[in-house]
CHARMM internal coordinates of N, CA and C (Angstrom, degrees):
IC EDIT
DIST 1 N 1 CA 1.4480
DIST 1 CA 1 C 1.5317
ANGL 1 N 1 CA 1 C 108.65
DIST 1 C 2 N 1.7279
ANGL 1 CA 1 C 2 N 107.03
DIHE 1 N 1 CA 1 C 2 N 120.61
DIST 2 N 2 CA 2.1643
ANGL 1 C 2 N 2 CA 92.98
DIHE 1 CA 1 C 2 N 2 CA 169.31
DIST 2 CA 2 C 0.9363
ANGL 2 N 2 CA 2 C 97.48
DIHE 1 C 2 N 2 CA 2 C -74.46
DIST 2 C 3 N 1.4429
ANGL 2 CA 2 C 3 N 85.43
DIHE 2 N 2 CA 2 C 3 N 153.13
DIST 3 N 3 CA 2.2242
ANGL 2 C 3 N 3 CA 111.35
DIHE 2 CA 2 C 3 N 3 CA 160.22
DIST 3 CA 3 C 0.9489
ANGL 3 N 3 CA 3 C 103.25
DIHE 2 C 3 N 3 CA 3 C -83.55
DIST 3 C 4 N 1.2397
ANGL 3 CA 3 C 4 N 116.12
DIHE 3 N 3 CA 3 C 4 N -66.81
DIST 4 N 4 CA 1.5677
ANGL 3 C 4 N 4 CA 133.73
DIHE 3 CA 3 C 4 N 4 CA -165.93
DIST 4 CA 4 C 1.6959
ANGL 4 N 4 CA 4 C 118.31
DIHE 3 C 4 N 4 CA 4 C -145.44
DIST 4 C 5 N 1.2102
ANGL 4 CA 4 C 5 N 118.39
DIHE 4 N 4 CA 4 C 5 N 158.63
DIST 5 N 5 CA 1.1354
ANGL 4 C 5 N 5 CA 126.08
DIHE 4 CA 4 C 5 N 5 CA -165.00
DIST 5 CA 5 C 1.6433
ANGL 5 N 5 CA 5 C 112.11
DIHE 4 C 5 N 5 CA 5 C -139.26
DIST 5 C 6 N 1.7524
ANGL 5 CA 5 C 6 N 105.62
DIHE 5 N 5 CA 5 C 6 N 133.86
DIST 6 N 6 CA 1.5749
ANGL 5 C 6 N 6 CA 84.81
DIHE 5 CA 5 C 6 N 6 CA -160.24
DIST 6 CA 6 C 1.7787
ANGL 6 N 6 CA 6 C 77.35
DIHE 5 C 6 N 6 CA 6 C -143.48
DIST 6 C 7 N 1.5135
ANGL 6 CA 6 C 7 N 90.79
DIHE 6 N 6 CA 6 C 7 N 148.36
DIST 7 N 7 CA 1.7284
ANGL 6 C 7 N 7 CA 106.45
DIHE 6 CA 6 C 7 N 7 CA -165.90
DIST 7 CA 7 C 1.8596
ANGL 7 N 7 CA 7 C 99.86
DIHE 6 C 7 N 7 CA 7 C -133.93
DIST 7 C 8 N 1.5840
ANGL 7 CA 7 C 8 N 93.34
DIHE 7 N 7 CA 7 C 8 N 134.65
DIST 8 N 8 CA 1.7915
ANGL 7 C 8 N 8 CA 108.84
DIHE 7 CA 7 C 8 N 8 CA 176.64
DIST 8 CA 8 C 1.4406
ANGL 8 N 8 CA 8 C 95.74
DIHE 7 C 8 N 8 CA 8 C -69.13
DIST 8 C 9 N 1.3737
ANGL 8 CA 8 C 9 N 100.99
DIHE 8 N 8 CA 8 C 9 N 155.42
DIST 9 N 9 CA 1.7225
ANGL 8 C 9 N 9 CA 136.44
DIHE 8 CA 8 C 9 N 9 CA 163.72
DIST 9 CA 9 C 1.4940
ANGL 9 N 9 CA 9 C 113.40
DIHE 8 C 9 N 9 CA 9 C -98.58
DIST 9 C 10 N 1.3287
ANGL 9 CA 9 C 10 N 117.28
DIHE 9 N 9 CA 9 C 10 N -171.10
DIST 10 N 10 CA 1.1516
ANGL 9 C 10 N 10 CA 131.59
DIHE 9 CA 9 C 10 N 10 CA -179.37
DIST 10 CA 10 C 1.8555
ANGL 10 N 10 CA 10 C 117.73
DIHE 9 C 10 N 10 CA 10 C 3.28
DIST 10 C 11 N 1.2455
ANGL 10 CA 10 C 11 N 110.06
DIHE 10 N 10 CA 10 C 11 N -103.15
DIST 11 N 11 CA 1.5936
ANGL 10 C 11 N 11 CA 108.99
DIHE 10 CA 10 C 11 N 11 CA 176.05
DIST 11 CA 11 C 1.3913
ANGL 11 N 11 CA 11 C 112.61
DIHE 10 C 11 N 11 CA 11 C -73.45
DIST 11 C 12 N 1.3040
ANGL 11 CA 11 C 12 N 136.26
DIHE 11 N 11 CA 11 C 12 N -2.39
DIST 12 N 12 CA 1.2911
ANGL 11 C 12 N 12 CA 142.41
DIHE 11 CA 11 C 12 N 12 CA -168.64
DIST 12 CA 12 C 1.6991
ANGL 12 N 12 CA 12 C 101.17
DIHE 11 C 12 N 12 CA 12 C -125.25
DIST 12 C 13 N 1.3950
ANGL 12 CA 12 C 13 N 116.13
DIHE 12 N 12 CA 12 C 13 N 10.20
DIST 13 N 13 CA 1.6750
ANGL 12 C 13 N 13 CA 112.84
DIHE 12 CA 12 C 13 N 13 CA -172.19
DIST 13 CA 13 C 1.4123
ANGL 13 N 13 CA 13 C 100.95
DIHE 12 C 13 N 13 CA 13 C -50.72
DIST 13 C 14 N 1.4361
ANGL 13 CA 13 C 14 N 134.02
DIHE 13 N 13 CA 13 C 14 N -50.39
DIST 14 N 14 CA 1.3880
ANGL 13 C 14 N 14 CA 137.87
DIHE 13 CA 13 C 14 N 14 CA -156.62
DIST 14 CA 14 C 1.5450
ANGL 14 N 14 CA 14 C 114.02
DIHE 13 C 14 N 14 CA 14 C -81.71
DIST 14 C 15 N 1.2438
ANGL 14 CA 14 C 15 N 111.50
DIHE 14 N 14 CA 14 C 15 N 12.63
DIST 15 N 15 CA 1.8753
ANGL 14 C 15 N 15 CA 109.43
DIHE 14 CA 14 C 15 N 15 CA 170.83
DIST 15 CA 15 C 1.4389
ANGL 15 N 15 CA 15 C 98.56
DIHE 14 C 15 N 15 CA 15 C -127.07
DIST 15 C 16 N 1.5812
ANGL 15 CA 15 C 16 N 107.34
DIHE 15 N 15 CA 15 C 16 N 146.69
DIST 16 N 16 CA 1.2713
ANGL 15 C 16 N 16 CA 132.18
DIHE 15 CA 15 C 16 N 16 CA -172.88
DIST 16 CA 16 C 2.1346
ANGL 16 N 16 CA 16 C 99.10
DIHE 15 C 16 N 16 CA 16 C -137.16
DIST 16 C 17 N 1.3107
ANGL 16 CA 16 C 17 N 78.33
DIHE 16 N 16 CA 16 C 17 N 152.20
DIST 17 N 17 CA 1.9465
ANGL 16 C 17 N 17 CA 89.16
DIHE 16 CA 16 C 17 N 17 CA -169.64
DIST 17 CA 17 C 1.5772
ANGL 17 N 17 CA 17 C 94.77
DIHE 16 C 17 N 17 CA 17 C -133.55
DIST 17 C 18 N 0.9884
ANGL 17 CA 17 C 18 N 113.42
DIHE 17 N 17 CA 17 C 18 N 117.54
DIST 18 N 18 CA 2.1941
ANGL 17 C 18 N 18 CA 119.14
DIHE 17 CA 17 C 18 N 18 CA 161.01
DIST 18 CA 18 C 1.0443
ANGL 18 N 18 CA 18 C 98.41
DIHE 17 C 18 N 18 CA 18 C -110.85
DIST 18 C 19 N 1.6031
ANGL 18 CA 18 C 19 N 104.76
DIHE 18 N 18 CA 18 C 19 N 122.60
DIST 19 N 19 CA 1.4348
ANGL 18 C 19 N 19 CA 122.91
DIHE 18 CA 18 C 19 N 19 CA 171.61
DIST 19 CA 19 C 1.6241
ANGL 19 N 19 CA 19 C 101.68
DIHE 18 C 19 N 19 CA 19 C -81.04
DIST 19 C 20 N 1.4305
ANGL 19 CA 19 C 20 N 143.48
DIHE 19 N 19 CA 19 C 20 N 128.04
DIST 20 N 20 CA 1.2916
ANGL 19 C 20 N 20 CA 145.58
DIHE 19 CA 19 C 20 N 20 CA -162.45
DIST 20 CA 20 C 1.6902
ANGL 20 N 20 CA 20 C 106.86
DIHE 19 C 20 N 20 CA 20 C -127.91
DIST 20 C 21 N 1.6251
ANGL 20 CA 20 C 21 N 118.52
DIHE 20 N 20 CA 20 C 21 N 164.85
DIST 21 N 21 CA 1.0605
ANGL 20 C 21 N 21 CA 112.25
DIHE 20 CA 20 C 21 N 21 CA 171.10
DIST 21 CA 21 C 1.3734
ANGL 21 N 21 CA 21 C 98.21
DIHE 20 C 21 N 21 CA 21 C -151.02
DIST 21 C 22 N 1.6100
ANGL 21 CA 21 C 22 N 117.06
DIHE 21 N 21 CA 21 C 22 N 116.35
DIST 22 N 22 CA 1.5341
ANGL 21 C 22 N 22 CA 125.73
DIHE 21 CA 21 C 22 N 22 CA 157.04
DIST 22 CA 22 C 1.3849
ANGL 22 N 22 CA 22 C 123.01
DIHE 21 C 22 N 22 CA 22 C -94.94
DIST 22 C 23 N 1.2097
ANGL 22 CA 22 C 23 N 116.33
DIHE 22 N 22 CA 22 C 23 N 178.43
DIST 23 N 23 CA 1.7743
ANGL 22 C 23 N 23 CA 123.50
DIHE 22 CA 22 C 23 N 23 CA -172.92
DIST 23 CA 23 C 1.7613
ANGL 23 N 23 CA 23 C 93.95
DIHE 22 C 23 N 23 CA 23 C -55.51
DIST 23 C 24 N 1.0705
ANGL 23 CA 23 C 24 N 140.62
DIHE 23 N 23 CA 23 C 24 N -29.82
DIST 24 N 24 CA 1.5278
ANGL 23 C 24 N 24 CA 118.78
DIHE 23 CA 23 C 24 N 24 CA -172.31
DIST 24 CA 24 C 1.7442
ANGL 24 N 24 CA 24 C 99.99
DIHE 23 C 24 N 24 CA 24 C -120.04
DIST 24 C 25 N 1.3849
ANGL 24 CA 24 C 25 N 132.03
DIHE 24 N 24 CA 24 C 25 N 23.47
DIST 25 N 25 CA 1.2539
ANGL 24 C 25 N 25 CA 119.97
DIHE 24 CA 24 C 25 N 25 CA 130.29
DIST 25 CA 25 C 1.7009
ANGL 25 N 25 CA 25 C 88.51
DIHE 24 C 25 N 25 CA 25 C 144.08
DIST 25 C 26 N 1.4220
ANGL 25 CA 25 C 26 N 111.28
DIHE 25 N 25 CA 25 C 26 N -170.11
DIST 26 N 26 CA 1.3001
ANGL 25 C 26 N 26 CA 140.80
DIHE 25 CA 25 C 26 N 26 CA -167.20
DIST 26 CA 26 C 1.8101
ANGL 26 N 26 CA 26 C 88.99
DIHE 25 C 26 N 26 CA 26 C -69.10
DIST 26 C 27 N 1.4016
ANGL 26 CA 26 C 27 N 94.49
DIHE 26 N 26 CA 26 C 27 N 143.62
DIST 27 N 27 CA 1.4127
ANGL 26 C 27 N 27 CA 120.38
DIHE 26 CA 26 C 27 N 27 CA 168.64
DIST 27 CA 27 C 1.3735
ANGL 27 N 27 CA 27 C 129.64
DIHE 26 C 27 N 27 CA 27 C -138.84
DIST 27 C 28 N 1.4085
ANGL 27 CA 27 C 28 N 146.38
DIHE 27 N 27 CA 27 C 28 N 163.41
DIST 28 N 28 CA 1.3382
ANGL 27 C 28 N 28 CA 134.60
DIHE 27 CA 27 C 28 N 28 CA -160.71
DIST 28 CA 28 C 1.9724
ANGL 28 N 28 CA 28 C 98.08
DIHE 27 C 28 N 28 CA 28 C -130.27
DIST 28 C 29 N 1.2643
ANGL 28 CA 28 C 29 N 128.06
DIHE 28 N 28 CA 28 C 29 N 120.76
DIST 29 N 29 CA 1.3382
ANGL 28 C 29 N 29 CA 114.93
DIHE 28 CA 28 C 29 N 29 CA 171.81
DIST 29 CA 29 C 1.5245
ANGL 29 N 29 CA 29 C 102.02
DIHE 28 C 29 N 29 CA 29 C -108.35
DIST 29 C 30 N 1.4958
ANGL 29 CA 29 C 30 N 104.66
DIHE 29 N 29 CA 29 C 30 N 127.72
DIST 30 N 30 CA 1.5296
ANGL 29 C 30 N 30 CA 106.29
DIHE 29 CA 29 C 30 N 30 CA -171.62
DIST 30 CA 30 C 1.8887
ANGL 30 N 30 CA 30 C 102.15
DIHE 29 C 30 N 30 CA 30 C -105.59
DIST 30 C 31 N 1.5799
ANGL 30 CA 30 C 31 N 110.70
DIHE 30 N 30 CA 30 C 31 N 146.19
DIST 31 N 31 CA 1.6569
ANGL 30 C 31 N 31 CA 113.09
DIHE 30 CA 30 C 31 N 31 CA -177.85
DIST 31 CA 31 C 1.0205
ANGL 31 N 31 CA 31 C 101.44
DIHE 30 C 31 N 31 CA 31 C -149.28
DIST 31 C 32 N 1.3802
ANGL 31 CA 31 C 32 N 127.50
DIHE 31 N 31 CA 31 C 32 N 147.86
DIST 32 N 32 CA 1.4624
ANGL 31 C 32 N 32 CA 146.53
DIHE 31 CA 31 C 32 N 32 CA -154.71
DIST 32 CA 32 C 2.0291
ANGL 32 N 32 CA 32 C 91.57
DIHE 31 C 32 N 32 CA 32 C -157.60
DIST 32 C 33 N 1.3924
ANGL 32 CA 32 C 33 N 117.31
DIHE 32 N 32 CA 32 C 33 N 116.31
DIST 33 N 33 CA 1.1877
ANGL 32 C 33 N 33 CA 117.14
DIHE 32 CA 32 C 33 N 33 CA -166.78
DIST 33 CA 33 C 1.5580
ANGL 33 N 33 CA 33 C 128.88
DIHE 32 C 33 N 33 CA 33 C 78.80
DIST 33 C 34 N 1.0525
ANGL 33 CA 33 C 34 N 124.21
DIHE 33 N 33 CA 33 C 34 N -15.29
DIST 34 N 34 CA 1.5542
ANGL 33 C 34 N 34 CA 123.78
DIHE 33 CA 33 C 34 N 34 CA -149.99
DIST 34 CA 34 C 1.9175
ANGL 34 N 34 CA 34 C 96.21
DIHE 33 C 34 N 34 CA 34 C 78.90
DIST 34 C 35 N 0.6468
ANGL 34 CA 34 C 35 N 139.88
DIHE 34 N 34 CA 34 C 35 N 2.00
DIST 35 N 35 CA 1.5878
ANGL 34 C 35 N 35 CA 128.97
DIHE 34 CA 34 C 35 N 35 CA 137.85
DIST 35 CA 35 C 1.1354
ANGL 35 N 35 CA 35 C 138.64
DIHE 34 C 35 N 35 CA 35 C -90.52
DIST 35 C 36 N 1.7009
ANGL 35 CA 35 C 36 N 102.43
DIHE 35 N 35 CA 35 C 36 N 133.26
DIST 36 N 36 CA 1.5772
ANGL 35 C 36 N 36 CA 103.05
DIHE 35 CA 35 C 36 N 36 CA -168.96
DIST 36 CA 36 C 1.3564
ANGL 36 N 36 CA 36 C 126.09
DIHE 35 C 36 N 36 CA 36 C -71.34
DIST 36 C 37 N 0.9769
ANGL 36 CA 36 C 37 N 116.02
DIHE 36 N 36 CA 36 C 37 N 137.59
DIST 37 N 37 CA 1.8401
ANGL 36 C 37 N 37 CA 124.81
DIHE 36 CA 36 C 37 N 37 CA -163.86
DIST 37 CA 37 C 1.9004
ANGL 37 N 37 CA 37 C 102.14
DIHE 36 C 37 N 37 CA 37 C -102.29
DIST 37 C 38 N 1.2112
ANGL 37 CA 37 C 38 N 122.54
DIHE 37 N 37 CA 37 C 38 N -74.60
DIST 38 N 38 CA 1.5157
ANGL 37 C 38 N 38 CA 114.65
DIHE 37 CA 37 C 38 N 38 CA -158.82
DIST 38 CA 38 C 1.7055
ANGL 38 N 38 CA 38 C 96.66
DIHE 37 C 38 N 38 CA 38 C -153.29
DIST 38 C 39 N 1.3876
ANGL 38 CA 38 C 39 N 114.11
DIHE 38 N 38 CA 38 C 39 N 145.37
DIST 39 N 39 CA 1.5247
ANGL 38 C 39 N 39 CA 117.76
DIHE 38 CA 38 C 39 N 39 CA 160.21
DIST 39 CA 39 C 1.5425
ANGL 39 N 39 CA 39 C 108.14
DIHE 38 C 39 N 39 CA 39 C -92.51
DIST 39 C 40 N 1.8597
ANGL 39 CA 39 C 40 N 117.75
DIHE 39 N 39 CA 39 C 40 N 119.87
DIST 40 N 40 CA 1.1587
ANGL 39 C 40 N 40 CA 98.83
DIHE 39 CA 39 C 40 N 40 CA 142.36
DIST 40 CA 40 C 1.0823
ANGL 40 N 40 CA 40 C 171.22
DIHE 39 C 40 N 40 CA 40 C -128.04
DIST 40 C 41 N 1.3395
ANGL 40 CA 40 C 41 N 112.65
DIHE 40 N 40 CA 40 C 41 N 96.93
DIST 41 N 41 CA 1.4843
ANGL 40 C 41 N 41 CA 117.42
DIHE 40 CA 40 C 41 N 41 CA -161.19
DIST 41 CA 41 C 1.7191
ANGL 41 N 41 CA 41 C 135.36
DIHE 40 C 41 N 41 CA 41 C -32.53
DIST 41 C 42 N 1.1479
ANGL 41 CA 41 C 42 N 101.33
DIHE 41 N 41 CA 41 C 42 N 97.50
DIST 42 N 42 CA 1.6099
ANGL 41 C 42 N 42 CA 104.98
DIHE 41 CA 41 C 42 N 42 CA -178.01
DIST 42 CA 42 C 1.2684
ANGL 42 N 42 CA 42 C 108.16
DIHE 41 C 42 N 42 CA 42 C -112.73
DIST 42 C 43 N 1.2756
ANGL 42 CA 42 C 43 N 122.37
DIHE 42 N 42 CA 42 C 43 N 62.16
DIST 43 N 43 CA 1.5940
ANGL 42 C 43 N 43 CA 121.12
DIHE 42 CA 42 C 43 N 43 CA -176.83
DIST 43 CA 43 C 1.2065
ANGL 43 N 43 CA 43 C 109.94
DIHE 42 C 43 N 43 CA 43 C -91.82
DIST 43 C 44 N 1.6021
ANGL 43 CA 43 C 44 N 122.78
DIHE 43 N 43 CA 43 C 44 N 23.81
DIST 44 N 44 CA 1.6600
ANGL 43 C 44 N 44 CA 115.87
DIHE 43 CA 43 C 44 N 44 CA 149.96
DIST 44 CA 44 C 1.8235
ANGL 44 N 44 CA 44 C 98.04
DIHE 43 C 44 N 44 CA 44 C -118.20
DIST 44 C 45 N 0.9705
ANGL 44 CA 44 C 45 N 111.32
DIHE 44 N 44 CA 44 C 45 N 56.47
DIST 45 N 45 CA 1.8264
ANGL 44 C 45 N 45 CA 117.50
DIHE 44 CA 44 C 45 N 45 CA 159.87
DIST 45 CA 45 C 0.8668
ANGL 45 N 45 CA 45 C 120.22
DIHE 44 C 45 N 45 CA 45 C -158.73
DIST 45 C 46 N 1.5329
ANGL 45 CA 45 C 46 N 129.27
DIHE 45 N 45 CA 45 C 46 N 149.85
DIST 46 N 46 CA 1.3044
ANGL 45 C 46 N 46 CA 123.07
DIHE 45 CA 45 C 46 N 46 CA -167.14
DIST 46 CA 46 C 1.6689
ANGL 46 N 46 CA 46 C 111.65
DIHE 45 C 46 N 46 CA 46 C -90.28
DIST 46 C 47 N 1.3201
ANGL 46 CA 46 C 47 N 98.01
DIHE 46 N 46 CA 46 C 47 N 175.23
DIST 47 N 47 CA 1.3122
ANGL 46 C 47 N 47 CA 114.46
DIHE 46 CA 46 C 47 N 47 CA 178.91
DIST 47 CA 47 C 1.4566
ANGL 47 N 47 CA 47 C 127.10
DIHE 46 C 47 N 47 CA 47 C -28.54
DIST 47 C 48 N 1.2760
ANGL 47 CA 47 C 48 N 106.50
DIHE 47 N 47 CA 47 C 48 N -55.45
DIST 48 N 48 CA 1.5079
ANGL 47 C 48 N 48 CA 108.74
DIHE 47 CA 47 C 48 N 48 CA 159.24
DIST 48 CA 48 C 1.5992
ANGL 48 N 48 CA 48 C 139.31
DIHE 47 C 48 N 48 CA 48 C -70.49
DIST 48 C 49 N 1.3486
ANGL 48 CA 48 C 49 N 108.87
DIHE 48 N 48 CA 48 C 49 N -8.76
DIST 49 N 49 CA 1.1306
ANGL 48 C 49 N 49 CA 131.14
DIHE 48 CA 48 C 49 N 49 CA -165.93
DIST 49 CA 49 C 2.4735
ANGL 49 N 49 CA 49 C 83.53
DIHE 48 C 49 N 49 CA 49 C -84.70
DIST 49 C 50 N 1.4216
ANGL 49 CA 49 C 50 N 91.51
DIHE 49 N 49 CA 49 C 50 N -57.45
DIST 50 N 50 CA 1.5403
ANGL 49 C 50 N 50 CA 99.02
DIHE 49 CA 49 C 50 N 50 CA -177.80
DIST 50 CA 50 C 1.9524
ANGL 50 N 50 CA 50 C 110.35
DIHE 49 C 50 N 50 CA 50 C -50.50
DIST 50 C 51 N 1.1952
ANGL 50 CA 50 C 51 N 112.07
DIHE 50 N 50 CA 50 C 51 N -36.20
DIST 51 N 51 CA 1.1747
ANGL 50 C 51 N 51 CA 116.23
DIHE 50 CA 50 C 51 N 51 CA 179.54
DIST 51 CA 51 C 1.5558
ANGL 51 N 51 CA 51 C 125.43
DIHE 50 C 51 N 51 CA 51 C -73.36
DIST 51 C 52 N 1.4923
ANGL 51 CA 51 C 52 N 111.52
DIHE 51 N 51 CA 51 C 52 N -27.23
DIST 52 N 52 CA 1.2658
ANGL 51 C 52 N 52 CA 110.18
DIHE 51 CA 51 C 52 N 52 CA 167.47
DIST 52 CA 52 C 1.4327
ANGL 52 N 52 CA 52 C 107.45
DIHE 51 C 52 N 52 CA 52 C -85.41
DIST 52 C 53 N 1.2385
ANGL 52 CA 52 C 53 N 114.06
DIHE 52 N 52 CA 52 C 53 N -17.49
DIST 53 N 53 CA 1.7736
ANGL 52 C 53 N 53 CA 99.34
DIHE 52 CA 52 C 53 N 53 CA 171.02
DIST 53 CA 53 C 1.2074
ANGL 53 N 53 CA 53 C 109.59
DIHE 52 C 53 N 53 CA 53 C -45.29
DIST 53 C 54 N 1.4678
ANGL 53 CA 53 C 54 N 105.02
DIHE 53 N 53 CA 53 C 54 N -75.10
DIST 54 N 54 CA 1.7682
ANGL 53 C 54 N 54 CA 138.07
DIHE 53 CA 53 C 54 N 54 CA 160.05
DIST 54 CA 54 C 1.6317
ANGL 54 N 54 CA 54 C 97.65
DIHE 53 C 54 N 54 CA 54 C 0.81
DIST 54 C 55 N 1.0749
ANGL 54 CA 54 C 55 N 110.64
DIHE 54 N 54 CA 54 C 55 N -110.89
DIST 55 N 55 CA 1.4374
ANGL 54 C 55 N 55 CA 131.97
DIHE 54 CA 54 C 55 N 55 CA 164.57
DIST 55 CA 55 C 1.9054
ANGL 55 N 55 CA 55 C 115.56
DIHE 54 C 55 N 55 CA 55 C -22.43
DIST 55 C 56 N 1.0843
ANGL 55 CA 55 C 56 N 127.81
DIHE 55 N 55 CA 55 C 56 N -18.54
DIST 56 N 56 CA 1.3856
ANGL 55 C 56 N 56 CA 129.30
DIHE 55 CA 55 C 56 N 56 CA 159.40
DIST 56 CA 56 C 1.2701
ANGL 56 N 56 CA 56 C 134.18
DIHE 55 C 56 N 56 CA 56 C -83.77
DIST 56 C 57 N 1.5097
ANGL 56 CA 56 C 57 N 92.73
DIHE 56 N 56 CA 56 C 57 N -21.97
DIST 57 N 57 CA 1.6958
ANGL 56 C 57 N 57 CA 130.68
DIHE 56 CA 56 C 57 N 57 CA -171.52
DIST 57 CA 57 C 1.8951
ANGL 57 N 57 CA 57 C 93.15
DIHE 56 C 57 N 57 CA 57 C -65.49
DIST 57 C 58 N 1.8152
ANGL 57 CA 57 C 58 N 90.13
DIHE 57 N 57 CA 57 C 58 N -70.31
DIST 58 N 58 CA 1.4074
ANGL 57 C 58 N 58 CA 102.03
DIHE 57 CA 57 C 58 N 58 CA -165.13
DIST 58 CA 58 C 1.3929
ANGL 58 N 58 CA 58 C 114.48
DIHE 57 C 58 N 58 CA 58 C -64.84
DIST 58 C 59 N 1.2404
ANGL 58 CA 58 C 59 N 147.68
DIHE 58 N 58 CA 58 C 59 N -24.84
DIST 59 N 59 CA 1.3967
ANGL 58 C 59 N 59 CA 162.29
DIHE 58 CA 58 C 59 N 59 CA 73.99
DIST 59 CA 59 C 1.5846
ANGL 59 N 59 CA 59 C 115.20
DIHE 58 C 59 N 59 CA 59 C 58.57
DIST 59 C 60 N 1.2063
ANGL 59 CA 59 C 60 N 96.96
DIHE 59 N 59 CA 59 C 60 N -56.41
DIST 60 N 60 CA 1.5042
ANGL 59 C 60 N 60 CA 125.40
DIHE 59 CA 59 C 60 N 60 CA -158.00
DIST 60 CA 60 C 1.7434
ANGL 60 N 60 CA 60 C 121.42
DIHE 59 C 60 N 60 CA 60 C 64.38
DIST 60 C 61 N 1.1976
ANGL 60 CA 60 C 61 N 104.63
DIHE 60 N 60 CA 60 C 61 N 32.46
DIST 61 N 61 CA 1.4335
ANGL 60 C 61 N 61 CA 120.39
DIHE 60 CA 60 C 61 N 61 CA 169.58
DIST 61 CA 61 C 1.5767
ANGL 61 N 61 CA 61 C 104.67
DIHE 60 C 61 N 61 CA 61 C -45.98
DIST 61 C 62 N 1.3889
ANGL 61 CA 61 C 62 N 102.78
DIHE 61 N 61 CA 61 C 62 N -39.31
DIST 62 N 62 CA 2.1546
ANGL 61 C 62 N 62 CA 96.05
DIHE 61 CA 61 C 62 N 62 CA -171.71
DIST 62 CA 62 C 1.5854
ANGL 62 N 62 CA 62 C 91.12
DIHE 61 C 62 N 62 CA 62 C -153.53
DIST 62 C 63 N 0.7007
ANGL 62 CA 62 C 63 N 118.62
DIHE 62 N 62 CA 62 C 63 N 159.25
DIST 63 N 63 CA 1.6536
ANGL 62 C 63 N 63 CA 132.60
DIHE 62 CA 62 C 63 N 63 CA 170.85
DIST 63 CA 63 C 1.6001
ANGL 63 N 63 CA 63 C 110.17
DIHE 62 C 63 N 63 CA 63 C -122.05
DIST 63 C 64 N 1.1023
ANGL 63 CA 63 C 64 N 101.42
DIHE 63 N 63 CA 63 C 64 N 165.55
DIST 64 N 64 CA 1.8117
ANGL 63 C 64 N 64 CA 110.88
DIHE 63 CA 63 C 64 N 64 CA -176.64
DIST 64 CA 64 C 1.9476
ANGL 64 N 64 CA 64 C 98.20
DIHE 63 C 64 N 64 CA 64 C -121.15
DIST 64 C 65 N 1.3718
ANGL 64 CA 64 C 65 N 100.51
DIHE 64 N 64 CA 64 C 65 N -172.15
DIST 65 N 65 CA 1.6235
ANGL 64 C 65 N 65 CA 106.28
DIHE 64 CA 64 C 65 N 65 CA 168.71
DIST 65 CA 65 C 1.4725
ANGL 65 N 65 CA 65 C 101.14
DIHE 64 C 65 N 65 CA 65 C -64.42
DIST 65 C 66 N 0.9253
ANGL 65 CA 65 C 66 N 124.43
DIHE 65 N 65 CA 65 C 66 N 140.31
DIST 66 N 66 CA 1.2152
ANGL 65 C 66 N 66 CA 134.62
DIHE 65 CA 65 C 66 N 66 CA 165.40
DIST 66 CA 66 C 2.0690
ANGL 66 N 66 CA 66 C 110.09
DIHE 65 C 66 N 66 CA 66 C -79.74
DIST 66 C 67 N 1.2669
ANGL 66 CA 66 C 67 N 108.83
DIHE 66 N 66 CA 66 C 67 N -20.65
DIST 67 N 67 CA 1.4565
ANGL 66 C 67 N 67 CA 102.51
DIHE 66 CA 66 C 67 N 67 CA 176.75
DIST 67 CA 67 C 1.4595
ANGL 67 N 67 CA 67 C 121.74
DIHE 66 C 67 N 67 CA 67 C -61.28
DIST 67 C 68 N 1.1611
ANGL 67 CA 67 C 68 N 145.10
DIHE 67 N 67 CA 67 C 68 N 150.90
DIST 68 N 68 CA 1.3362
ANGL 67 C 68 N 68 CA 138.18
DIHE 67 CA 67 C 68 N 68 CA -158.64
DIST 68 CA 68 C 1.3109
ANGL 68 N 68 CA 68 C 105.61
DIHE 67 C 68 N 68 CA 68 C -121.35
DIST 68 C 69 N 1.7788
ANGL 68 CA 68 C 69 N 101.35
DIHE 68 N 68 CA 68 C 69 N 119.92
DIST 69 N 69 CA 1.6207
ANGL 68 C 69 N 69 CA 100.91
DIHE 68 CA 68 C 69 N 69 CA -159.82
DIST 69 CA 69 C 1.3942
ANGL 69 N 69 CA 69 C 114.70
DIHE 68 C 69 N 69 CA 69 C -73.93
DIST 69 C 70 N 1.1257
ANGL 69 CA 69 C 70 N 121.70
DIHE 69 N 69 CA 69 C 70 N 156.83
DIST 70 N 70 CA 1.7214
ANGL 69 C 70 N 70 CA 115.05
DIHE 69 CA 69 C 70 N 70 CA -177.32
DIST 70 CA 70 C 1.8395
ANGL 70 N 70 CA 70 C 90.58
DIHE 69 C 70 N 70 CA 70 C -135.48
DIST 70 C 71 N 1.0716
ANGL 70 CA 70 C 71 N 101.03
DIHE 70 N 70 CA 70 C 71 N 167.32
DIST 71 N 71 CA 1.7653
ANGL 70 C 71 N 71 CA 126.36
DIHE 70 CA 70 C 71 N 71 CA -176.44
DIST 71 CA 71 C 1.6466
ANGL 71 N 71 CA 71 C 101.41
DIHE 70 C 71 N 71 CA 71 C -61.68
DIST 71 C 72 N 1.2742
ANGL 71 CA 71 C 72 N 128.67
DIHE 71 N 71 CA 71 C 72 N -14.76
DIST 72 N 72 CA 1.5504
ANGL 71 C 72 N 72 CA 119.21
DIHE 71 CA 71 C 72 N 72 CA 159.08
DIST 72 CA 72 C 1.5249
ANGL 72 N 72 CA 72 C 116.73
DIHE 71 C 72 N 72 CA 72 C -95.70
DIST 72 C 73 N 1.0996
ANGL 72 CA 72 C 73 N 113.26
DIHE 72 N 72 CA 72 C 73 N -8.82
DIST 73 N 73 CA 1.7720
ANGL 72 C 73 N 73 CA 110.84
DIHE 72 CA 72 C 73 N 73 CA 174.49
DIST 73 CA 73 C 1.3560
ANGL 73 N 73 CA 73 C 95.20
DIHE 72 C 73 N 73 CA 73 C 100.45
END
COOR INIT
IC SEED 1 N 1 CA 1 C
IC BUILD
């Protein structure tokens, strides 16, 4: 389920972050394009802890691989 959903500006327009919550806690889905990039699971932090990921993401505080994972790795 998202909580919240948080989208880059200017040089960062093209990444989007959903802060999520499953049965064992808050999760982060990171996207670069409308393609999905990485889940990250932080299910020992709270809610807010998931949102500044979110929000650092779009930021460009850290970047991930940019390759876009598919069902063979």
């Amino acid at each position: 389920m998202i909580i919240s959903s948080y989208f880059g500006v200017e040089q960062y327009k093209d990444r989007i972050a959903h802060v999520c919550k499953d049965d064992k806690g808050f999760y982060v889905d990171l996207y670069f394009q409308d393609a999905w990039l990485e889940k990250r699971e932080l299910y020992d932090h709270s809610e807010r802890y998931a949102e500044d990921c979110a929000e650092n993401f779009v930021l460009g505080i850290f970047d991930v691989d940019r390759k876009v994972q598919t069902v063979d790795g």
